[in-house]
N, C-alpha and C positions, 0 to 999 in steps of 0.2 A: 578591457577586451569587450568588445560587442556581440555578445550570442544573437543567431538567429534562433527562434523558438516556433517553431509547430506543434502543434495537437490536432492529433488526429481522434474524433469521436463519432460514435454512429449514433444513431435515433434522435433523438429532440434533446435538446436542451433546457436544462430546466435548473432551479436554483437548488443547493444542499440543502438534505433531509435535515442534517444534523453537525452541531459545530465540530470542524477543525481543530487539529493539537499542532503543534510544532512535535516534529521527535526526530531523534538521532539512533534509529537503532538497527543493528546487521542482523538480517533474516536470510535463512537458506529457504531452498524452494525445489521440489523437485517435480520432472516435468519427462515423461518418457524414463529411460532408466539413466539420467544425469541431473545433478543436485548442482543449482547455481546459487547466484549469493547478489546481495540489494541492499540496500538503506533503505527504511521507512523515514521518509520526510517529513510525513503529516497524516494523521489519522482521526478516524473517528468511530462514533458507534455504528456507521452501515460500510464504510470504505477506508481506503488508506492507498498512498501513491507511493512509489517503491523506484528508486534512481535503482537501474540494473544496467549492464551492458549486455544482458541477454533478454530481451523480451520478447514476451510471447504473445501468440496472435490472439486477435480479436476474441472474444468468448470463450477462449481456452480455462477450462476450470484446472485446479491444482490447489495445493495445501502450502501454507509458508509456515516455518518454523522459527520461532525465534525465544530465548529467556525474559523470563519472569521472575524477579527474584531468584529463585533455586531451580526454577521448573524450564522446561521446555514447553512452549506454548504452541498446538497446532491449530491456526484456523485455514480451515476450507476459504475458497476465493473466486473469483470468476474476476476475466480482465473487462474493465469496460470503458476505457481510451489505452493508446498509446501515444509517447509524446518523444518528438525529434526536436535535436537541439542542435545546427551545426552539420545537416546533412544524416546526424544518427539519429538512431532510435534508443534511446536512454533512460527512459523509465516509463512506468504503466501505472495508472489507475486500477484498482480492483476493490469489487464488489464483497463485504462479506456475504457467505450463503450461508453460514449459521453464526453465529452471536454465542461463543464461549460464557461460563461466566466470569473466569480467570480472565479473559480480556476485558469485559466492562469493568469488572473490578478495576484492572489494569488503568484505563478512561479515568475511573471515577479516581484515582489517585493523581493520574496530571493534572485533573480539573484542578484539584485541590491543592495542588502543589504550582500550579501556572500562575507566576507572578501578574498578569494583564488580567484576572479574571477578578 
């Protein structure tokens, strides 16, 4: 099957700050007083892209939760693309606004566990 793929992005474009992960993980998100749900597909130490069928608009900040080992992991977020696949709107680009350290930890264990590295 042939997807058609748009991304939509504001401001300039410019290359990543910092390397990309592969990941498979379901994070909730809550945005007004309803709690939606996503895949991180790929992350890193400043962002991370989230397949949703709920996204949200452009600069919309909000908190994604997801497990850590035993823990529940909250980081703060700001959206900075959204990407259509097929007419939809399907997943979002976001910004971390602050840097956990449960999450770099988090990084610093796919590095290390990332067969390609």
């Amino acid at each position: 099957m042939n997807f058609i793929k748009k991304t939509i992005t504001w401001g300039f474009m410019h290359k990543r700050a910092s390397e990309r992960f592969p990941a498979n993980v379901d994070v909730k998100f809550f945005c007004g007083n309803m709690f939606y749900s996503g895949i991180v597909t790929n992350l890193s130490q400043h962002g991370m892209f989230i397949r949703t069928m709920q996204c949200l608009p452009f600069e919309s900040k909000f908190e994604i939760f997801f497990h850590v080992n035993e823990e529940i992991l909250k980081v703060p977020v700001k959206v900075s693309r959204i990407e259509k696949t097929e007419g939809f709107y399907d997943g979002m680009g976001v910004n971390l606004l602050e840097h956990p350290q449960k999450y770099l930890e988090y990084l610093d264990h796919l590095k290390s566990t990332s067969p390609s590295l």
